[in-house]
Structures are given as C-alpha cells and as structure tokens.
C-alpha positions as MATLAB code, in Angstrom:
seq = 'XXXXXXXXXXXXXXXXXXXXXXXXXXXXXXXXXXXXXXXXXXXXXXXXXXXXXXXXXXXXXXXXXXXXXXXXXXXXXXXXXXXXXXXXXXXXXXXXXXXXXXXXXXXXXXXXXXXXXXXXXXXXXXXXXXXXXXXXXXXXXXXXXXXXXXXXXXXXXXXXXXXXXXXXXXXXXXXXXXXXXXXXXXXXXXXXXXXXXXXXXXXXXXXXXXXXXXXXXXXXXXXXXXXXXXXX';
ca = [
      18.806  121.004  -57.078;
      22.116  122.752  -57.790;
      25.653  121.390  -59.125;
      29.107  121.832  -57.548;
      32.412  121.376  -58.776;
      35.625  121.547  -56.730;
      39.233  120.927  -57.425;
      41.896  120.705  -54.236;
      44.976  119.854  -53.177;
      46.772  118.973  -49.889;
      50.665  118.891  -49.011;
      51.984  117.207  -45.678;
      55.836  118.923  -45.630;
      57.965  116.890  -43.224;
      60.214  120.469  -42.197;
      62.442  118.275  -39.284;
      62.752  114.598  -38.686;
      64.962  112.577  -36.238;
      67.065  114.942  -34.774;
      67.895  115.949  -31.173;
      64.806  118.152  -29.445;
      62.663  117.496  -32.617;
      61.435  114.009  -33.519;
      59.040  115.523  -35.788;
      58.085  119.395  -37.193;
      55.161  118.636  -40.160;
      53.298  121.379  -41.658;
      50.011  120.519  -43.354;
      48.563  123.084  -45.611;
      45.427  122.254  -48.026;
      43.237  124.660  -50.506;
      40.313  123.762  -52.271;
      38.073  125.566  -54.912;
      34.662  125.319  -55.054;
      31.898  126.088  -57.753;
      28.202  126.161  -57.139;
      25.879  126.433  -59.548;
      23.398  128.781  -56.780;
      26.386  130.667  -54.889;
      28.993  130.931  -57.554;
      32.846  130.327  -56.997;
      34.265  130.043  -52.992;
      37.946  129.240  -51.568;
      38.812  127.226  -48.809;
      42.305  126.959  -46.895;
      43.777  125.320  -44.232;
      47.422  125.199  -42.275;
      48.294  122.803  -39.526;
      51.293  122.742  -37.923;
      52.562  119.678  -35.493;
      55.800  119.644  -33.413;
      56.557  116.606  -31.256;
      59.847  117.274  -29.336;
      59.930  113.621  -28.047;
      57.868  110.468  -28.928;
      55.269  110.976  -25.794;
      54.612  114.386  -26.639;
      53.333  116.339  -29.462;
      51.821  120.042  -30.060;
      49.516  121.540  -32.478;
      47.995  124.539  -34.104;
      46.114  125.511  -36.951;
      43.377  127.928  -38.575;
      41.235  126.267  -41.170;
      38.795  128.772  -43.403;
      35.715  126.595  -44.287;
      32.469  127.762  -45.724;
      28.379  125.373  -45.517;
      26.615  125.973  -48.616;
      22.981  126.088  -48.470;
      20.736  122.891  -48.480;
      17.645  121.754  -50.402;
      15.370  122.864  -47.822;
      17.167  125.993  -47.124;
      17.700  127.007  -50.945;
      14.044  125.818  -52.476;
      11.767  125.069  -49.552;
       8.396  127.189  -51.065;
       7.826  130.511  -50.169;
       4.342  130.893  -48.709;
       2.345  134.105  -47.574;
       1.299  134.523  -44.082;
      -0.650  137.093  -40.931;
       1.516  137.907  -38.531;
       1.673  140.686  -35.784;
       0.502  144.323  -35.664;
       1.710  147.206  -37.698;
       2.388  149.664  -35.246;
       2.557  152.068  -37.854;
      -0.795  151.852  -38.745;
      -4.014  153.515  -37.579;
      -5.004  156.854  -36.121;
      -2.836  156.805  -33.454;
       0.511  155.088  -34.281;
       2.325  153.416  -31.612;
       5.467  154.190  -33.349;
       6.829  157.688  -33.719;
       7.303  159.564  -37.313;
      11.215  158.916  -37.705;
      10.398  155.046  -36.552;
       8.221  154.460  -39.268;
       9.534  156.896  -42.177;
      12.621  154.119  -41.185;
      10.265  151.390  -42.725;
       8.647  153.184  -45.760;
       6.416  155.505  -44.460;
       5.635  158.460  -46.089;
       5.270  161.203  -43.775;
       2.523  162.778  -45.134;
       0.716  159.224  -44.601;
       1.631  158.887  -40.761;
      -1.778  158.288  -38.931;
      -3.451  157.933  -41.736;
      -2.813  153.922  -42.884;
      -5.508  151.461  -42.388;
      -5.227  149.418  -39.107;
      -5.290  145.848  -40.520;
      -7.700  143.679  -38.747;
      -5.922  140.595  -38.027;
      -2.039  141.375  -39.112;
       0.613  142.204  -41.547;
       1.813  140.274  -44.617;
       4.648  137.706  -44.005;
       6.698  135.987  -46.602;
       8.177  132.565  -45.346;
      10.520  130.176  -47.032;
      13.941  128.775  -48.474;
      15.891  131.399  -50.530;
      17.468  130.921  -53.628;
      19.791  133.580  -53.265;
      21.674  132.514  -50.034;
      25.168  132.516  -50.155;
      27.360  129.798  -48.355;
      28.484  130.534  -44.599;
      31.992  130.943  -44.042;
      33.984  129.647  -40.839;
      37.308  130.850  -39.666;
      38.584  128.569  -37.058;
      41.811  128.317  -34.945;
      42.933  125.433  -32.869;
      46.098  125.043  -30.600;
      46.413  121.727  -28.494;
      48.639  119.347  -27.301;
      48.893  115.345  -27.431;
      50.045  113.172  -24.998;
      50.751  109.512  -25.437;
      53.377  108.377  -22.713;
      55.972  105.343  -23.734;
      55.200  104.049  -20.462;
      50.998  103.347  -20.306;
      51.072  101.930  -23.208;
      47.576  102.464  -24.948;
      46.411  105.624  -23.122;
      46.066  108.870  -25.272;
      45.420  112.374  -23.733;
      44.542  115.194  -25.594;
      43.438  118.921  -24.306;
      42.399  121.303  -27.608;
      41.305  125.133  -27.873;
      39.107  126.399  -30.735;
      37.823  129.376  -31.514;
      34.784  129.332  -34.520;
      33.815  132.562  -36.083;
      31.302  132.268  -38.620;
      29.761  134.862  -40.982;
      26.943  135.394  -43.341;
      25.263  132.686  -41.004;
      22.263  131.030  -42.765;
      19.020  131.540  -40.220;
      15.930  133.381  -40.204;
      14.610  136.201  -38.629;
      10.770  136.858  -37.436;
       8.848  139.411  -39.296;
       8.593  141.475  -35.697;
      11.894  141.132  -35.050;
      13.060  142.776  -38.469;
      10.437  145.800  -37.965;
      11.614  146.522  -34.661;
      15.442  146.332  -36.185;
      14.686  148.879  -39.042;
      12.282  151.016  -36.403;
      15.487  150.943  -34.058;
      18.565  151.432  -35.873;
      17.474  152.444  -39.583;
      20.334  149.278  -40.901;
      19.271  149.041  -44.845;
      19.285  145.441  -44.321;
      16.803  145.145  -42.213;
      14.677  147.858  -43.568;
      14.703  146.444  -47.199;
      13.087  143.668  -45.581;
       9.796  145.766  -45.421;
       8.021  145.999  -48.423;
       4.794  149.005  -47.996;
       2.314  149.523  -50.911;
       1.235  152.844  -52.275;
      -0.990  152.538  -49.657;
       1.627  152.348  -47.023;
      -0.054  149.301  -45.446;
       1.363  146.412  -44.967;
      -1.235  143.954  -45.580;
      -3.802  145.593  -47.940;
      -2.380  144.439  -51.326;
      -0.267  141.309  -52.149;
       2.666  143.927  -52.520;
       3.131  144.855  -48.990;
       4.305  142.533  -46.609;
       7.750  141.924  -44.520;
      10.538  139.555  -46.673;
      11.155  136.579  -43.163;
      12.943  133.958  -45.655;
      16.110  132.924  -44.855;
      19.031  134.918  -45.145;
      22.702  135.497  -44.339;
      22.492  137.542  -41.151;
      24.825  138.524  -38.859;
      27.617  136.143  -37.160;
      27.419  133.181  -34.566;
      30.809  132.094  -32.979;
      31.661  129.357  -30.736;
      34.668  129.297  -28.212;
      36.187  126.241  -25.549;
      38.191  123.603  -24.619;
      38.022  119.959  -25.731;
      39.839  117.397  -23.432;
      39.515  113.799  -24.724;
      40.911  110.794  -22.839;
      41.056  106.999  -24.729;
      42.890  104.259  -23.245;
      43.011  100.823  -25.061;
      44.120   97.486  -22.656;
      45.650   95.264  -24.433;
];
C-alpha cells in the first residue's frame, strides 16, 4: 500500500458582472499539493476562464496540469522471472553486428563467442515500486450555447489537446533489445542486464528488466460536441 496527503485550494474570481457586452467574465484557478509516500511530493494547477457576452452564449478556455499516480497492481504486482526470445547476440555467428551488441553489454572481445541459449533469454516481469506518477498537460477552448428561446436545449462544441509524460506502460523484452541495438538510448540499454558471461540467460544475473516503467509520451487530440435537450 502507500499513503498520500494533499492540501488544495480553489478560487472562482467574478472579474465582470452585469454590464453591457459582458454578462459574465469568471476566472477559475485551483492548485493542489500532493504527497505520496512511493513518488514523493507533486503539484497540480489549473486556470479556466469563461466569458458569456449575453445569456445564450458563453465561451471557454483552460489548461489544467494533472498527474495519475501508480496503482496497487502497477506499484507491487510480483516480479516474476521468465524465457523469452532469442539473443541475437549470442552464438558463433551473431545475427547482430559488433557496435549492435557492444550497445547492450557486450564485450567485444566476447562477440561470437557467448553461449546460444537453448530456449531464450531471461525476462523480468512485474509492478515497479519505483514508478513515478504520469503527468497531463491539457488545454481546452469551447463554446456553450443555451438559446432563451428553446428552452431546455444545451449545445456545446469543445477542443482538447492531452499531452502526457512519463506514461506508466510496459515494454516487451524484444522490443527494448532492438531499442538499445538501434539507437544506443541509456534507457533502454540499462534495461539489459549481461553476466560475466555475457549471456543473457546463463545465470540468474542476466536477463532484460520488462517491468513497468515511465516511458515515453502518449497524447490525445479532438473535438467533443455534446447536445442535451430536456422537454418540459
């Protein structure tokens, strides 16, 4: 389990009211401090603002930072050891060339020369502990339309745009050779974990780390158009 404490605070600011070309001009702005026992200390923030310039009409935009800790599962699920596919690093003749696999921990000296495993490589599976939260940036801009004349019909058309970073997923063991083989990123390529060996499978030491992690970014962009109308 883990603990979490937050404190926040949220302000509605009434900036124009009543007046000719501006029934209403509101700004909402909230902020909120959160502290988990697993991930340590994050900030949220949001700002809204909404301008309706007569009673049937009324625009909006905002940008809200938001973060998803980790879950249960995703924090503490067990971590178990696995085979998966082929180290094509190993054996006589390497599938991979020299730079390719110097890129995930082989010595040179010991290209061509690592024992071809019979059924796989090593593969660690499981929650991590270590996972920080995901953080979302999001902007809206919309606009509301409820006309004096239908009374009960609501219209509303929305844009967002999600951005979100240090996205909690997994990655297979393959994929996160072929990464490190391809583009020598330290992330990927402290993944791989070779014994003195420089197998991947012959001791309990060597194996690829496939347990969740914060990789990368996912992002999410469209339109929302909602319609409700309410007879009366």
């Amino acid at each position: 389990g883990f603990d979490v404490k937050e404190a926040f605070i949220e302000l509605l600011v009434p900036v124009v009211q009543d007046i000719r070309g501006a029934r209403d001009l509101s700004l909402e702005l909230g902020y909120r401090y959160s502290d988990y026992s697993t991930a340590g200390g994050v900030d949220t923030y949001k700002a809204q603002l909404s301008y309706a310039p007569t009673e049937s009409w009324r625009l909006r935009a905002g940008y809200n930072r938001a973060i998803r800790a980790a879950s249960i599962p995703e924090l503490f699920y067990p971590q178990v050891m696995g085979i998966d596919g082929p180290d094509i690093c190993a054996g006589p003749d390497p599938m991979a060339t020299v730079e390719e696999c110097e890129r995930t921990g082989v010595p040179a000296a010991l290209y061509g020369q690592i024992i071809l495993s019979p059924a796989g490589y090593n593969a660690l599976w499981g929650g991590n502990p270590l996972l920080d939260p995901e953080t979302a940036d999001t902007i809206t801009a919309g606009v509301v339309w409820t006309p004096r004349s239908i009374t009960g019909l609501s219209v509303t058309l929305d844009y967002y745009d999600i951005e979100i970073t240090d996205a909690i997923t997994a990655i297979s063991a393959d994929s996160i050779l072929g990464l490190c083989m391809d583009t020598g990123d330290p992330f990927y390529c402290g993944l791989i974990y070779r014994d003195e060996h420089g197998s991947l499978w012959l001791t309990r030491d060597a194996y690829i780390d496939a347990t969740l992690q914060n990789i990368g970014a996912l992002s999410a962009e469209g339109i929302d158009l909602s319609v409700n109308y309410l007879a009366g």
